[in-house]
N, C-alpha and C positions, 0 to 999 in steps of 0.2 A: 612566471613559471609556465613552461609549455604544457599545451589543457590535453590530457588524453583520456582516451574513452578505459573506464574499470570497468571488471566482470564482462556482464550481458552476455557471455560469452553464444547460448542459447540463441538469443535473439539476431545476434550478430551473423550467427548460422542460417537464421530465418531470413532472412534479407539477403545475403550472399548467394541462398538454392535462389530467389526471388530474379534477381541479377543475371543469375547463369541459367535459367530456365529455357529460353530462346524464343518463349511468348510473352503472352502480355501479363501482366499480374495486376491484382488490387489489393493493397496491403492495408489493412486500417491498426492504426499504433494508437492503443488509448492506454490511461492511467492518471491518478490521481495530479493534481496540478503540484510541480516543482520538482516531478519525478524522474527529469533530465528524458523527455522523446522529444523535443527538439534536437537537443544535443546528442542523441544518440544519431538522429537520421543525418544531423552535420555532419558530425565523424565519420559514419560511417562511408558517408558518399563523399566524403570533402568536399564537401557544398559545390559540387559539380551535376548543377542542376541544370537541365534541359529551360525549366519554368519551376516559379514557387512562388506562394504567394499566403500570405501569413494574415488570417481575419484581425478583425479590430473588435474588443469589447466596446458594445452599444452605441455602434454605428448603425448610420439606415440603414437600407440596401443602395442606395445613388450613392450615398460615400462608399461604400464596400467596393461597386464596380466602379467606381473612380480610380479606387487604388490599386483593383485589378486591373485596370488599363494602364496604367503608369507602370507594373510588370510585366504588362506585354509589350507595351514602350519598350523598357530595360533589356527585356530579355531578346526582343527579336528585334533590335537595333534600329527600330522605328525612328523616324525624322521627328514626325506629328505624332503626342498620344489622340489615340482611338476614343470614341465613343461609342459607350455601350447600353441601351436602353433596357438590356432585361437581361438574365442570365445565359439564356439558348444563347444571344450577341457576343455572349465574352466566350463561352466557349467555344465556338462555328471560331474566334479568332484565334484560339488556342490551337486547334484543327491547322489551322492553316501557318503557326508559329512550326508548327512538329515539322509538317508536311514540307515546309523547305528543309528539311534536314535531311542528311544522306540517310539512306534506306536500313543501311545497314548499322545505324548506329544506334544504342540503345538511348532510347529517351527517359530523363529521371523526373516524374513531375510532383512535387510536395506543396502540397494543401493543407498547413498548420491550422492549428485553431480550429478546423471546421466547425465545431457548433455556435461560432460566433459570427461565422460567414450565412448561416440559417437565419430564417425570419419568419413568422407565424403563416406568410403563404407560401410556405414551400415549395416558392419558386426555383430555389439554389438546386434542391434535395432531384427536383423534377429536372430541372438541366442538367446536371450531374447523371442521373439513371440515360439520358438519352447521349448523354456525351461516349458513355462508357458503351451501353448495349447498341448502339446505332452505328459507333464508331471503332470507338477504344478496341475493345473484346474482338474483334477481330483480327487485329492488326499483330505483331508477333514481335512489335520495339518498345513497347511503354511498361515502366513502373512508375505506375500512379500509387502513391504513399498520401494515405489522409488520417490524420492525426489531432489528437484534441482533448482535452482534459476530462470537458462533458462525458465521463462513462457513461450515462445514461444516454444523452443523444447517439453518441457513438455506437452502443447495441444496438439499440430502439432503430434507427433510420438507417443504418448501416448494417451491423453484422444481421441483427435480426427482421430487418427489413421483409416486410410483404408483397411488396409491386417491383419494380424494373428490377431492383439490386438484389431480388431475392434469389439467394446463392451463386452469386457475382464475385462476393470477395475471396480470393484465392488466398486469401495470409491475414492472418490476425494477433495480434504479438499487444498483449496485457503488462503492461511493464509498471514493475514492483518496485517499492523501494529497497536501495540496497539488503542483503543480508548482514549478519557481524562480520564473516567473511570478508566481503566486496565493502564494509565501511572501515575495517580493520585497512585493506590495499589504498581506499582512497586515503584515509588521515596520515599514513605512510609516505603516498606521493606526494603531500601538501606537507610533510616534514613536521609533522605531528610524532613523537617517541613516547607518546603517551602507553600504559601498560593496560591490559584489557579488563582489567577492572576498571578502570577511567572513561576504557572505550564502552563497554557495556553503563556506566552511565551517561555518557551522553548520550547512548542509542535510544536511552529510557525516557530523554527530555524530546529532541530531535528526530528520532525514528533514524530509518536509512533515506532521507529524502535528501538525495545530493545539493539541491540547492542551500538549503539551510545550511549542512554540513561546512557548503563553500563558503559559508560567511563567518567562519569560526578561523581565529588567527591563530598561527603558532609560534607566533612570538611573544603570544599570553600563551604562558609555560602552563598556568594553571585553566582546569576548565571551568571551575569556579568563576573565575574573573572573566571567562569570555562568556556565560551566563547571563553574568551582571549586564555586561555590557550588550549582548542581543536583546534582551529582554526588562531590565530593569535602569540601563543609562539613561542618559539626558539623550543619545542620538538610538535610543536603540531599535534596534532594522525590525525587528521582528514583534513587537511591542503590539501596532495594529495588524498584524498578519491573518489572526485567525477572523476576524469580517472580512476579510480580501478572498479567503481563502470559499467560505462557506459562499459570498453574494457570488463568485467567479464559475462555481460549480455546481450549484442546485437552482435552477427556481423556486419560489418560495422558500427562501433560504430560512426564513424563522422556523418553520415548522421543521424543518431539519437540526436546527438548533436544538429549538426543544427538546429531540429527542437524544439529543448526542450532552445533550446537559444532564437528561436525564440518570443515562444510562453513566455517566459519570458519576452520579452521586449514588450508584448500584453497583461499586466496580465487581462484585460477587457475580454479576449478569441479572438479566430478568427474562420471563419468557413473553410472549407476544403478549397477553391477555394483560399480564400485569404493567405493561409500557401502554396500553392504553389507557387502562385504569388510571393511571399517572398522572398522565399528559392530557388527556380527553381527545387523543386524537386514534379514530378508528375506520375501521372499512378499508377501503380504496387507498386513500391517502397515505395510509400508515400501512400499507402490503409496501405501496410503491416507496416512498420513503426510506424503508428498510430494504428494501429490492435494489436500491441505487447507493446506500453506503454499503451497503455487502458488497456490489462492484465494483464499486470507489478504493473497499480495504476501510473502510474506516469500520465495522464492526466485522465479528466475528462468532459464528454460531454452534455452539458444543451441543450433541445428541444428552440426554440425561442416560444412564446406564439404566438399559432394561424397556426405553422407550425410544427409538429411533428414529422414529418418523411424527413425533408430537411433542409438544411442550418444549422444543429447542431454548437451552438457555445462552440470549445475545449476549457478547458483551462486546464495551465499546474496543476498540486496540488501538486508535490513530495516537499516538505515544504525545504527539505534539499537540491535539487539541486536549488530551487528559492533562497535560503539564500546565498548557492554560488557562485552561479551566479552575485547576487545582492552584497554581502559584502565581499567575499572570493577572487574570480577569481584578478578584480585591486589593492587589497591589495596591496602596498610594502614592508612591510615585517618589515617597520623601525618602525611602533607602534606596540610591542607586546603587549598595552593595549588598540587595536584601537574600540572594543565594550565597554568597561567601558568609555571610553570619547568620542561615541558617541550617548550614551543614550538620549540625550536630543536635537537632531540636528532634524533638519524639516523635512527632509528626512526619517527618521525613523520614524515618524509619522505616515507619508503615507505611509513607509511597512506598519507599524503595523496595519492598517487599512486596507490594502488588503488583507494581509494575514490573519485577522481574518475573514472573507469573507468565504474564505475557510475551512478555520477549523469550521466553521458554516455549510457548503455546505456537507462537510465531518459526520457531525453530523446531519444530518435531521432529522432521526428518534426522534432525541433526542426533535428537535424544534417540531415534528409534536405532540410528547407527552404532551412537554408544554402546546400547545395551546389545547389540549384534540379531536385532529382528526386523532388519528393515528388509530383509527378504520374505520374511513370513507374513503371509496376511494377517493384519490388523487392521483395529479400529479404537479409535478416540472418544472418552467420552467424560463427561462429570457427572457426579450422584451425591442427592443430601438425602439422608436420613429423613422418612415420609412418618413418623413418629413426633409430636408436638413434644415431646419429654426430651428425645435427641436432638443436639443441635451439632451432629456430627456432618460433614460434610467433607467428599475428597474432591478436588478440584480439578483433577487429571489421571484419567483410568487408561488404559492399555488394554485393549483385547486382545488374545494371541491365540491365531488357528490352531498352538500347539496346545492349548487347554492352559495356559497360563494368563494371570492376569497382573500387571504390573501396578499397585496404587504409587501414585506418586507424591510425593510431600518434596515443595520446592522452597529453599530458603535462600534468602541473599543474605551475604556477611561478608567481612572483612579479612575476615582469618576463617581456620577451618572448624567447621561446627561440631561441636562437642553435643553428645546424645548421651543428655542424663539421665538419670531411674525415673524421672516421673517423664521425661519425655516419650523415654522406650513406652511406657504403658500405656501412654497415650496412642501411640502408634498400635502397639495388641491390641488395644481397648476399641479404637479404629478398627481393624480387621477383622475381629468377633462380631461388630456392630454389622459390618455390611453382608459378612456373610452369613446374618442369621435373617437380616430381612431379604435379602436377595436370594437366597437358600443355593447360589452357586455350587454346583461341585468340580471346580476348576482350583488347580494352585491360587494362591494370593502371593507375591511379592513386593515387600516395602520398596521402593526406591526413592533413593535421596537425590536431588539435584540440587548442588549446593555451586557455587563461587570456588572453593579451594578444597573443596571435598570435604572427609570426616576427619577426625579426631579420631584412631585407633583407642578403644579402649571396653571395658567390660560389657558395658550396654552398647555398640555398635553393633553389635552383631544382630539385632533388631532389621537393620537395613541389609537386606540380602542382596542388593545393586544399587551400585552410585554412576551418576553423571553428573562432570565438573564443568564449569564455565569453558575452559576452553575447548570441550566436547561441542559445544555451539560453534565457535568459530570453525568447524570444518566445512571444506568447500562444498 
């Protein structure tokens, strides 16, 4: 099947002004690993590269500019490969690869991987600022594209950069995993007829991270069985993924664990004080820590309602390290069909119910369009009951400029949810609660975000706004 580029449509825009600009540009494309920026800057250019040159996980630097040499070789039809003693050497030859090429022609040069081209003497980093500001930056033909998973290197020495490259890059494109949208189009062009409830479960295992996505068959009609098989077969691909994933993109990959295990067995969230308390990891470590999965995407941080700028409660979202964590990690290995025969156990209930949470939390926009306020300014928030007697809590608050506040109560089901006498009072009883502590004098509005919406009947009317699953899939 011919591979085409989904969605990005945004990004696709960014690269295209990039292209036609008529000067030089410096694009840096970061995002978490497997999130398709390789294959986006493929596609995009049809690998019609001027130079490209793709780092090596934990190589020296004498292999690294080895391998660069043998793309200079490649690329500028060299007889002999080059040798190059230090980075200024491979770039001065880079220089001179461009510089035979006609004047007018736009040169594409992509630098994959870069934090793996890095090395603790920041020799790359210092060639690189003098390639660009001494050279590059003046010239009106190169798109230099650098790209790489390291979110953290990528800010840090790059976009946020203090010395040469500081405010150097013309373009910076953060690229997200799909939405249900954009994994709704891909599973469609890989001949998936799966219905979106099916789809919304996978997105709940797998996230929108295309690569994963592409390793799901559709000729396993059920997504149960292609489960089994990533995750719980005798060959299954994804089995050791998440230590590939974590040692690939953090230094001190443990101490990142810890915290992403942590906040797994808190899927409610915590706020910083209490993820140290935890873990015993504090100060410095644990600012930065949580500073680099907030850029990664792997956590996600809600205001508490009535405190905006303190006590933020994290919580984790990376859909694929909470699934492994949760059904991967205790596996023993002796059910290779241990997802199809636990379909129906209680426990998977209440994932499916947290984890749709998030894939709501993940979708805002989508719900704020539902409900017809995504023109109004708003804000997002959660709030528990500050009373040791209440153990009320709403998980998703709506602020609305128009003096309305939306609480929102999210349920994942099968069919459409029926709102019984004790549930409706639950919900008043809710409402009363928040707005006698928070002494709001704003509207309150229940809203339901269900899978297949309500049940029409005597207690529905509790919910004064619903949003349904397919409310998420809008583009």
């Amino acid at each position: 099947m011919k591979e085409v580029l989904i969605g990005r449509k945004s990004e696709q825009m960014q690269l295209q002004r990039c292209l036609d600009s008529g000067r030089s540009e410096f694009v840096v494309i970061y995002g978490r690993r497997r999130v398709g920026k390789t294959f986006l800057v493929r596609q995009f250019f049809k690998n019609n590269f001027t130079f490209s040159y793709v780092g090596a996980h934990n190589f020296s630097q004498r292999e690294q500019l080895a391998n660069f040499a043998r793309a200079i070789k490649e690329y500028g039809k060299m007889l002999v490969t080059p040798t190059f003693g230090s980075w200024i050497d491979a770039f001065e030859s880079l220089k001179e690869l461009i510089k035979a090429l006609p004047a007018e022609e736009r040169k594409v040069i992509f630098l994959d991987e870069m934090p793996w081209i890095d090395n603790t003497r920041l020799s790359f980093v210092k060639a690189l600022e003098n390639f660009w500001n001494g050279w590059g930056a003046s010239r009106n033909d190169i798109v230099l594209i650098a790209c790489g998973s390291s979110t953290s290197w990528m800010v840090d020495k790059l976009i946020m950069n203090k010395g040469g490259l500081h405010n150097r890059i013309t373009a910076s494109i953060n690229l997200r995993p799909f939405t249900l949208n954009e994994t709704e189009q891909y599973l469609a062009h890989q001949g998936f007829t799966w219905d979106r409830y099916t789809i919304v479960e996978c997105y709940m295992i797998l996230g929108g991270v295309p690569f994963y996505l592409s390793k799901l068959d559709h000729h396993e009609h059920s997504l149960a069985n292609n489960i089994d098989n990533l995750f719980f077969g005798p060959n299954a691909i994804l089995r050791n993924e998440f230590d590939e994933l974590y040692q690939a993109l953090f230094a001190h990959a443990d101490k990142y664990i810890t915290i992403v295990r942590t906040l797994a067995n808190h899927r409610e969230g915590l706020t910083v004080k209490q993820i140290a308390n935890i873990t015993g990891i504090t100060g410095g470590w644990l600012t930065r820590i949580l500073e680099n999965l907030l850029r990664s995407e792997f956590i996600i941080t809600f205001n508490q309602y009535g405190n905006k700028n303190r006590n933020k409660i994290i919580r984790l979202c990376d859909f694929f390290t909470l699934f492994w964590l949760k059904h991967v990690e205790h596996d023993s290995g002796k059910d290779i069909n241990f997802w199809s025969h636990s379909l129906h156990s209680p426990s998977l209930a209440v994932w499916r119910g947290f984890t749709f949470e998030l894939v709501v939390f993940l979708h805002l926009q989508q719900v704020k369009s539902a409900l017809g306020i995504d023109r109004i300014l708003n804000s997002s928030s959660s709030w528990r009951s500050s009373r040791s007697s209440e153990k009320t809590q709403i998980d998703l608050i709506i602020e609305r400029a128009d003096r309305i506040i939306n609480l929102c109560e999210i349920k994942f089901c099968e069919t459409p949810y029926i709102i019984t006498k004790e549930y409706a009072m639950k919900l008043r009883t809710r409402m009363a609660v928040f707005q006698n502590e928070t002494q709001s004098r704003k509207s309150l509005v229940n809203t339901m975000i269900t899978t297949y919406g309500l049940v029409p009947g005597k207690h529905s009317a509790v919910a004064q706004s619903e949003v349904i699953m397919d409310d998420l899939f809008v583009e």
